[in-house]
N, C-alpha and C positions, 0 to 999 in steps of 0.2 A: 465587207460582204457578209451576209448573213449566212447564217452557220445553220442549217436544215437538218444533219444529225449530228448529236454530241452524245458520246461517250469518254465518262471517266470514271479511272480506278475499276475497270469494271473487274470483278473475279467472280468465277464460277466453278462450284466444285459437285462433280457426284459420285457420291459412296466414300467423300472423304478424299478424291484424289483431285485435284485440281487442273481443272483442264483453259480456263482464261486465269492468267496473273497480275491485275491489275493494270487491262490496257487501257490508251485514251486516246483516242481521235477525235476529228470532227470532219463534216462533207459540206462545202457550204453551196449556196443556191445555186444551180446551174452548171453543178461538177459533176464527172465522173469522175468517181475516187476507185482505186483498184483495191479490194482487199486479197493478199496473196499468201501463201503457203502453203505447203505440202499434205497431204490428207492426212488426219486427224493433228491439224494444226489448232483450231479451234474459230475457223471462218464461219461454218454454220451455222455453230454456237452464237454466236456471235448474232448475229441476225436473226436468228431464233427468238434470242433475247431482246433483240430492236423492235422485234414485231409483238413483243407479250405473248409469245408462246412458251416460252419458257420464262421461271424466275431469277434473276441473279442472284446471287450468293452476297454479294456487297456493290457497291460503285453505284453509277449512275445514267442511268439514259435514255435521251428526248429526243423525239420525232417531230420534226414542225412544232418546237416545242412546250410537246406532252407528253404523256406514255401510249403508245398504241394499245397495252392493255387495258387499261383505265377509259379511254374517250373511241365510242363509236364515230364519233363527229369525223377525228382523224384516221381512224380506218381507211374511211370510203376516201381517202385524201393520198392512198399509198397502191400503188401495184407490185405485185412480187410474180416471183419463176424462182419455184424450188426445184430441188430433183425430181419430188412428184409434180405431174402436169397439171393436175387439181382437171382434170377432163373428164367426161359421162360415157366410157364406151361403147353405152346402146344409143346418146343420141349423136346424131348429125354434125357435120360441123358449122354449121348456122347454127343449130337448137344451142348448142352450146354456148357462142357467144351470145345468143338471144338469150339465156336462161341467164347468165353474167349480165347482161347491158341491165336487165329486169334489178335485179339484184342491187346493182350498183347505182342504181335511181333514175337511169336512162326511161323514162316516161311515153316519150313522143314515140309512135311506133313508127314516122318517117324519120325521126334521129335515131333510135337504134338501125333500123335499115341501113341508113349513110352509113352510120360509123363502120357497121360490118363488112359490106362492102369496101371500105377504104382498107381495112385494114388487111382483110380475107384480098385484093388486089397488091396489096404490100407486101403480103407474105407469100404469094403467088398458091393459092391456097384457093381463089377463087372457083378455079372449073371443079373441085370434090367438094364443094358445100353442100350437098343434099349427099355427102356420103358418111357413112356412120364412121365413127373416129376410131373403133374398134380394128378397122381395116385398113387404117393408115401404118405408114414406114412410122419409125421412129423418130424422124427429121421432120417428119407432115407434123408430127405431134407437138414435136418442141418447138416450131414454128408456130402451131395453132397457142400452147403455151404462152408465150409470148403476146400474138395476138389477146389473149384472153384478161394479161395483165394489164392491154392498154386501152383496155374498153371504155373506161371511163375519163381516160385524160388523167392519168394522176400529177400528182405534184413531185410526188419520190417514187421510182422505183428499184425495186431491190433485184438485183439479177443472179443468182448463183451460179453458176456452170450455163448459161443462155446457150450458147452453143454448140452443148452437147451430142452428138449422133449427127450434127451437120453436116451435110458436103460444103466442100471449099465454097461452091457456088452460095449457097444460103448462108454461107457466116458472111461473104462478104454483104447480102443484102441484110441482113440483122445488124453487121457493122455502119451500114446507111442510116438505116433504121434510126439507130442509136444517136450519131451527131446528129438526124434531123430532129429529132427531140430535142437535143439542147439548142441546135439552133432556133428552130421556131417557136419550139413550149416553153422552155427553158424547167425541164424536167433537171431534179438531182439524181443520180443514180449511183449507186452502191452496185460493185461490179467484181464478182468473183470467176477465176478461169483461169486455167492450166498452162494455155495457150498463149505463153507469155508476148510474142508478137503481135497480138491480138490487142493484150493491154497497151503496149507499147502505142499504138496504135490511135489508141480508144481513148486513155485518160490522161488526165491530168496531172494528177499524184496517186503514189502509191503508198498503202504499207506492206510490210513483209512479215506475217505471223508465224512463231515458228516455237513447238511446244509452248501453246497459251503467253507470250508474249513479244512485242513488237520489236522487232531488234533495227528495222529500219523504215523512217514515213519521211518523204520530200515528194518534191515535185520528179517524174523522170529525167529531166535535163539537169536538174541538181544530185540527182543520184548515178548517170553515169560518169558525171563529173569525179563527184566524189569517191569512187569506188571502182574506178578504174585506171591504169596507167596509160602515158601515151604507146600505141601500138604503130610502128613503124616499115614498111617494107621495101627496102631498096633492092630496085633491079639493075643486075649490072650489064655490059656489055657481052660478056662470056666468063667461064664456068673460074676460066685464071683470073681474070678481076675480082668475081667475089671472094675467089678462095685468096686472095692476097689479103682483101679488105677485115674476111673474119677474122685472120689472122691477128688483127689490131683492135677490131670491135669487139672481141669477147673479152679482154683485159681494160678497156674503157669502165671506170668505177660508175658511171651515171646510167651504162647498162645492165638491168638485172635478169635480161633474157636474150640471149642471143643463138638464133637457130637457122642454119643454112640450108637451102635446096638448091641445088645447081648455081642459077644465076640469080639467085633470089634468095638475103638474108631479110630473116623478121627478127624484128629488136623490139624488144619493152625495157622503156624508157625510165629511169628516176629521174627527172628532169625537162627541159624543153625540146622541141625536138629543134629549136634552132643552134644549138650546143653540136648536134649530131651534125647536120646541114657543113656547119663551119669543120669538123676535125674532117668529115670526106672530100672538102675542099685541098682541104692542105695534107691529103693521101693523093691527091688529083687522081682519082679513082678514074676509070670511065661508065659514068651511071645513067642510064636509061630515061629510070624514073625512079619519083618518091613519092609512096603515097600510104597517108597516114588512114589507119583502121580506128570506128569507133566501136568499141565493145556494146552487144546488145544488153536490154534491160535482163534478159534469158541468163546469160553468163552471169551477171551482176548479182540476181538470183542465185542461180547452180554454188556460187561461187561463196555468198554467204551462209546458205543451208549446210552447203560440206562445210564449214569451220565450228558450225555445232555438231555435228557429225563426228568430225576427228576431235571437239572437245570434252 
């Protein structure tokens, strides 16, 4: 599959301090790759530098590739959404996407039309088009944002914080948004957001940036794999069944977590949980139900970030 952004080795430093450590990725055609980390990890940076807005300090990296600094041609070939909305507060929200569709080479003034309309109907932004963007929510904005990034069809978009100041309602239509792009365009995008459910959600693979360097990139189903133990919760019949059973489960060596509520102990596992399954047999327990917990990509996160934290 063709690899749409490559970065390697890349390091960035200002004033001498070093803020990227030699990372390397790549996003290839038709992905949403998540880039993740805690603020001032070095995610902006980072894209900054994707877009030739800033210089790297060493490494290397190509855009449909080329440099987005160096070639206008690939410019007009890329949409972004930074924290700024890049928006005209005195004009309109028509003027605006009209002033972008111009810009972007959108020619036909019944193609710009269409496009705005589709999109301004997408972002439910339609009925304020003749309202000046000055007087919008925050949400109206960063929806318009968006919109504005995808005026011209791009190939890649870069999304930083896309839905920031969102209500629930509008992320989930930006998260529409989003698979309908790779479904029907087959747009790459580069996806940054706090909102770890969201990624979860959204992409494909992630990396996790943490003080200028990656400390982990798979796919998400190979990352809670790997980074998580099996999570276990037996319910028992009443409060004397369980309190019989922890009695026994917390001195089991293949358990490294054993925690009791009432009728209900949770175990994490070193092991399968069919090892578990067999020793509550031959306890002849009387057990309700079993049912196994997957930890989210959120915890998986939380959970790496604390280990540089306490290192």
């Amino acid at each position: 599959m063709t690899r749409v952004i490559e970065v390697k080795d890349l390091v960035k430093e200002f004033n001498g301090k070093r803020v990227l450590n030699g990372i390397t990725f790549h996003v290839r055609r038709g992905e949403i790759f998540g880039l993740l980390g805690p603020n001032g990890a070095g995610k902006t940076t980072t894209i900054r530098i994707l877009l030739g807005l800033l210089k790297p300090t060493s490494g290397r990296v190509l855009v449909l590739g080329g440099s987005l600094a160096e070639d206008e041609k690939l410019r007009r070939r890329v949409g972004v959404v930074l924290e700024s909305n890049g928006l005209f507060p005195k004009l309109s929200v028509f003027e605006n996407l009209e002033f972008y569709a111009k810009l972007y080479g959108l020619k036909s003034k019944m193609e710009r039309k269409r496009r705005i309309k589709e999109l301004l109907e997408i972002m439910n932004l339609y009925d304020v088009k003749d309202i000046k963007v000055g007087y919008l929510s925050k949400g109206m904005k960063r929806k318009l944002a968006i919109a504005r990034a995808l005026i011209h069809q791009p190939e890649v978009l870069f999304l930083d914080e896309p839905t920031s100041g969102l209500d629930p309602k509008a992320q989930v239509t930006v998260g529409g948004l989003i698979t309908r792009l790779i479904r029907e365009e087959n747009v790459t995008i580069l996806y940054t957001s706090h909102d770890l459910n969201e990624v979860q959600k959204l992409c494909s693979r992630v990396a996790i940036l943490v003080r200028g360097r990656i400390l982990a990139l798979d796919t998400i189903s190979n990352m809670l794999g790997r980074y998580s133990k099996p999570i276990v919760e037996v319910h028992f019949s009443s409060d004397v069944e369980s309190s019989k059973a922890y009695s026994w489960l917390k001195t089991a060596s293949y358990i490294l977590e054993c925690k009791r509520n009432g009728k209900v102990i949770t175990l994490v596992l070193d092991g399968c949980i069919s090892k578990l399954l067999r020793d509550i047999a031959k306890m002849n327990a009387n057990v309700e139900k079993v049912r196994s917990i997957e930890k989210s990509l959120e915890e998986i996160y939380l959970e790496i970030i604390g280990r540089v934290d306490r290192s």
